[in-house]
Each structure stands twice: as C-alpha cells, then as structure tokens.
N, C-alpha and C positions, 0 to 999 in steps of 0.2 A: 312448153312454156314454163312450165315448175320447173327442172332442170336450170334453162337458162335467168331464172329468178334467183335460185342458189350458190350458182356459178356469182351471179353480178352484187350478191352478200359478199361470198370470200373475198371478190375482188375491191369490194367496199372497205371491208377490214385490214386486209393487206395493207391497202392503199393508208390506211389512216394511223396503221403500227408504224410505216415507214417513215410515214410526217413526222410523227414522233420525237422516233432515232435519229430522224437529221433534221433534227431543233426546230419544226416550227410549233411542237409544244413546249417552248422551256423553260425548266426552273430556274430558281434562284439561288444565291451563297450570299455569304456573311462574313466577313472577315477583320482582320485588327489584330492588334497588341491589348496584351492588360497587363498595366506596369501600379506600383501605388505612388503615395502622392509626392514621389521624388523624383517621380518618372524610371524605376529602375521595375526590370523584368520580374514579373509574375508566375513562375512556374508552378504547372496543377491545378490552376482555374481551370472550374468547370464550367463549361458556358452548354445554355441546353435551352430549348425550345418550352414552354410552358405547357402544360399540357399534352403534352404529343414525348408520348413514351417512347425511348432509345433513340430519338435524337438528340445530341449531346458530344460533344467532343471536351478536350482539355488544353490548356496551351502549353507549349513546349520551354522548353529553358533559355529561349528572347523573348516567353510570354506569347509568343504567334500565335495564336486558334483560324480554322476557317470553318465552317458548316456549310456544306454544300448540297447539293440538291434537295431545297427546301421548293414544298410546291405555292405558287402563287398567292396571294392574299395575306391577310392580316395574322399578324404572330407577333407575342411576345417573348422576348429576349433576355434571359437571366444569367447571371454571370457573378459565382460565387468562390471564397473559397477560406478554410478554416482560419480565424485571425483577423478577419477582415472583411468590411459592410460591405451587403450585398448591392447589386446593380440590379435593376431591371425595367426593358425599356420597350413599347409597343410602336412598332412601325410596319409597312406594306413590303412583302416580296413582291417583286414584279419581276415578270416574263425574261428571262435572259441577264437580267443587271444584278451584278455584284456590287453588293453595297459592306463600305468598309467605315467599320465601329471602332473603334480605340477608346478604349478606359480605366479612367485610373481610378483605383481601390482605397477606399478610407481606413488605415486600419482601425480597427476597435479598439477605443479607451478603455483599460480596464486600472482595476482601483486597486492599489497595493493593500498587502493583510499585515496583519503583525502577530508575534508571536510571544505572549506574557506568560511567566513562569517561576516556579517556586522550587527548591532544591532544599529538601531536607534528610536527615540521619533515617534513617530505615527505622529502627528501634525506638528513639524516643520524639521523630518530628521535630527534634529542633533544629535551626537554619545551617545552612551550610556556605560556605565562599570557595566557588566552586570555578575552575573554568569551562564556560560554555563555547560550541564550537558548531558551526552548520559544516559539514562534512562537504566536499564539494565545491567548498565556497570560501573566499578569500573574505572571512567575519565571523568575530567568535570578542565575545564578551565576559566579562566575572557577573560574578553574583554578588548583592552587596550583604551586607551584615544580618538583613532578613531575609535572606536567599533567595531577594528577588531578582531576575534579567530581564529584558527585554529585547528583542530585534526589529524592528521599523523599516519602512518601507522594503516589503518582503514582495514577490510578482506570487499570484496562486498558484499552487499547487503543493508536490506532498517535498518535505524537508527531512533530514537525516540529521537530529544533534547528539552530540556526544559528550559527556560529562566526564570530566579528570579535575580529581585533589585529592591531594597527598592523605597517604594512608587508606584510602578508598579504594573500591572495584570501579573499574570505569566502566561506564553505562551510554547505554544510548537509547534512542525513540524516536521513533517516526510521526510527523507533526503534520498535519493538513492545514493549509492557510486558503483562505476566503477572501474574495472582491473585497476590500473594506470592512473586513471583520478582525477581532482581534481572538486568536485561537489562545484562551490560556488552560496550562497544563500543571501538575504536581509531581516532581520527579525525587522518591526516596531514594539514597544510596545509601550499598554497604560497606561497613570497615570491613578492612580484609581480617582475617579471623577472626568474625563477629562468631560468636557460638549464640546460637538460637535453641533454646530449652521447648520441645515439643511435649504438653503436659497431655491429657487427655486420651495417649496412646494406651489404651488397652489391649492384654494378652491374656490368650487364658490360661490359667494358675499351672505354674509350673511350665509351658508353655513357651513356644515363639510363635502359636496361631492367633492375627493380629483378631480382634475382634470388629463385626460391619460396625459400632458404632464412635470406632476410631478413625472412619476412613473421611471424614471431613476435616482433621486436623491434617490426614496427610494428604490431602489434597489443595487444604491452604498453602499447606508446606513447598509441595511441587510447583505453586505457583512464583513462588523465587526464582526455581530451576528455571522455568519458564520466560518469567523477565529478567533473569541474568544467562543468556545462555553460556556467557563467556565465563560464569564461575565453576568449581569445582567444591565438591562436598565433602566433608569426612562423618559417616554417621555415627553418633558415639550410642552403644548401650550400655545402660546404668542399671542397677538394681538392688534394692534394700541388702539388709544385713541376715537377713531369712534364710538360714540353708549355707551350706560350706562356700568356704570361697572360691574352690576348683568349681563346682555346681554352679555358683554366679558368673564366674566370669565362660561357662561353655554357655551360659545360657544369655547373657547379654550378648554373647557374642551374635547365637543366632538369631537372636531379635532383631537385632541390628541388620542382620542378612536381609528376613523379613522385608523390614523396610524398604530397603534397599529396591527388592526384586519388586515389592508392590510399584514402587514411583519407575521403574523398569516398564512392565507390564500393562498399566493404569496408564502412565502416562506418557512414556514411550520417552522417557530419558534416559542420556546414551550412555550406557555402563559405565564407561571409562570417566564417566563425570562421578561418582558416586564410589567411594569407598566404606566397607562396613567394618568396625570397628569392636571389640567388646572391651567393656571397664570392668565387668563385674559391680562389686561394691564398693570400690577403693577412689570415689571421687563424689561424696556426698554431698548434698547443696541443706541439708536439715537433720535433725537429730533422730538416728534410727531408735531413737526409746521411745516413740510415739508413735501412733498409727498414722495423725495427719503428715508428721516428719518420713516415713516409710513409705508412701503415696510420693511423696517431694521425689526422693531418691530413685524413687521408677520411672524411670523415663525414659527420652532420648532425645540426645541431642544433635545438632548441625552444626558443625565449625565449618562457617564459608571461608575459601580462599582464591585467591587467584588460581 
C-alpha cells in the first residue's frame, strides 16, 4: 500500500509539471514601442518590473521592448531612460494574454546656465579686450573695455574657452555651467616675454643649494607652469657685485640650474619647457652699494614665452 502511495505522488507531479509545459499554467508579456513626444523611436529604454529583481529588458532602435513570461497578478511597470521623465504604470498580468503598452516619453526641461567672465593682465589686473572663444562651438565673443564677456543660454555641462589677443600667450579653462546658474570666472593672461622677478629665492652663501624656506615662492612660481602649460620658460640667474665676475656668472648659472631641476622634480614640469640661464652680475635691477640694493640684485627671474 505505501509503495503504490508513492508511485500515485510521482504520477501526481509529473502529471502537473506537464500541465505546466503545455500551457495550462501560463504567464503573461508586455509589449510596445517607447517613442517621445514626436512619436520618434526610443533606443535604451529600460522598461523593468518594479520590484522584482532582473526583470527588465531594453528597447531596440524602433524603440520595441517585450517582457515576457511575467507570472500572473498585479505588477507595476516602469519605463525609464537618461533625458527623459519617467513612466510608471500598475496594471494585472493575466494568464496567457499579451498585453501591449506603447509610450511616449516627456523629455526633461532643463534650464540653460551662462558663463560671466573677466580677462585681465597677469601682472597688474588691469582689463584686457581679449577674444573669447567656446572651443567646439560655433560662439566666441570680445571682452569689453573692462574685460568683461558673457555667453547666454549655454545647455549644462563642462565648456572649453580659449583666450587670444595680440601680444599675449593664449590661454584656456575649462568652465562648468549649471541648470540656471551663472558660472562666473577671472582669467589672467600673459604678455609674451613678461619677465617675472622671483624675490625671496634663497641660497646658501656661496652656494646654488636652494634653502626649504624658498620653496613656496617656487612653488607659486610652478603654478604658472601649471596654468600655462602651453608656455615655455627661460630661468634667468642674477647675482650681486660680491666676488669676481667669472665666480658670479658660474654661480648664477647653477642657481638657475637649481631651480630649474627643483620645478622638474617638485613639480614634474617637462624639461623641455624650462631653460636655465646664468647673468652673473651684469643685469642689476638696484644699486650694488647697498645692502638692501644687493638683496634686489639676487634673484631670479622667469621670461615667459611662447
């Protein structure tokens, strides 16, 4: 009797796997177009089952999606896709029927930014009349008398401008613009062979070993290199009237080396951008019969150029 109990189990099971496989338990699908609101195809929506993990498909490039063997009852229906407001819609699978959705996508309003901006001399901040240019982009403006621009209805995201006027290094910067925001910014340029006087540079006596509490003037300094990558340097060394002139000029020379390999090393600017240079004594900016005028005269300087 137990035997033929366990026997009329399997045959129970069988019997009900079979119904199954040939459909009198069956699921349901889902199917449509998602076009937006011109009625044009939707490619890469993803349409997905709420709840119910790794159900989900995507639709093709006529926008077609179907989900298919979805099991009976109540589900909602979400249909999304970057750009564009979502769908989402609760309805009944039922047993066998394919039920077909078609919809159209709202895209998202979004708010133009702008981009306000000021252009002035590297050296002294005073204004520049400059032309401004979005790289990319058929739009590029002057700057006016106070070196201000403007660009207006911009879409968000990141921008590439570019700065040219005569006599100058042309420059560039990368600009983030916001939904409805106005992004404004300060862009210095430099004359091309601007010579830039670094004071502060100490060495020890006799010496091209720079001293540690020089190394925040040369690291303002690198910061040029940095925001001009497109320039090149010539490092000049200077040095009082103290000591023979063969003596000053071996010895600015290798100050100047110095520097050179510090913003090298430190800051990982590319050799070929940076050339070192010695003066010696023979290009004095103050009078070597003073000590404050001899202080002047040590230095080193930066002639930027193209």
């Amino acid at each position: 009797m137990k035997y033929i109990f366990v026997i009329a189990v399997i045959c129970l099971t069988l019997s009900c796997t079979a119904g199954v496989r040939s459909g009198l338990l069956e699921v349901g699908s889902v199917f449509g177009f998602v076009t937006d609101a011109q009625h044009l195809p939707l490619d890469s929506a993803r349409i997905e089952v709420a709840g119910e993990s790794g159900i989900e498909t995507y639709t093709n490039q006529a926008g077609y999606y179907m989900l298919a063997d979805l099991v009976p009852g109540n589900c909602n229906l979400v249909i999304t896709r970057p750009g564009f407001g979502s769908f989402s819609r609760g309805f009944r699978i039922a047993s066998g029927v394919k039920v077909e959705l078609n919809v159209a996508l709202e895209a998202e309003v979004t708010l133009p930014g702008k981009i306000s901006g000021v252009v002035v001399n590297y050296m002294n901040n005073t204004p520049l009349i400059v032309d401004v240019t979005i790289m990319d982009r058929n739009r590029s403006t002057v700057s006016d008398t106070t070196g201000q621009f403007e660009f207006d209805s911009l879409a968000p995201g990141k921008y590439l401008l570019k700065y040219t006027a005569l006599d100058y290094i042309d420059a560039f910067s990368e600009v983030a613009v916001f939904p409805g925001q106005t992004t404004e910014i300060m862009k210095p340029l430099l004359r091309n062979n601007t010579v830039i006087s670094l004071y502060g540079i100490n060495f020890e006596f006799g010496k091209a070993v720079i001293k540690s509490e020089s190394h925040p003037v040369l690291d303002s300094a690198a910061g040029i290199l940095s925001n001009y990558p497109e320039v090149e340097v010539e490092i000049q060394g200077h040095t009082d009237n103290i000591g023979s002139d063969a003596a000053n000029l071996t010895l600015s020379q290798k100050r100047a080396e110095s520097v050179r390999q510090y913003l090298i090393d430190v800051h990982m600017i590319e050799p070929v951008r940076l050339i070192a240079y010695g003066f010696g004594e023979i290009k004095p900016v103050a009078d070597n019969a003073t000590a404050e005028g001899r202080a002047q005269n040590r230095r080193v300087d930066f002639l930027i150029s193209k």
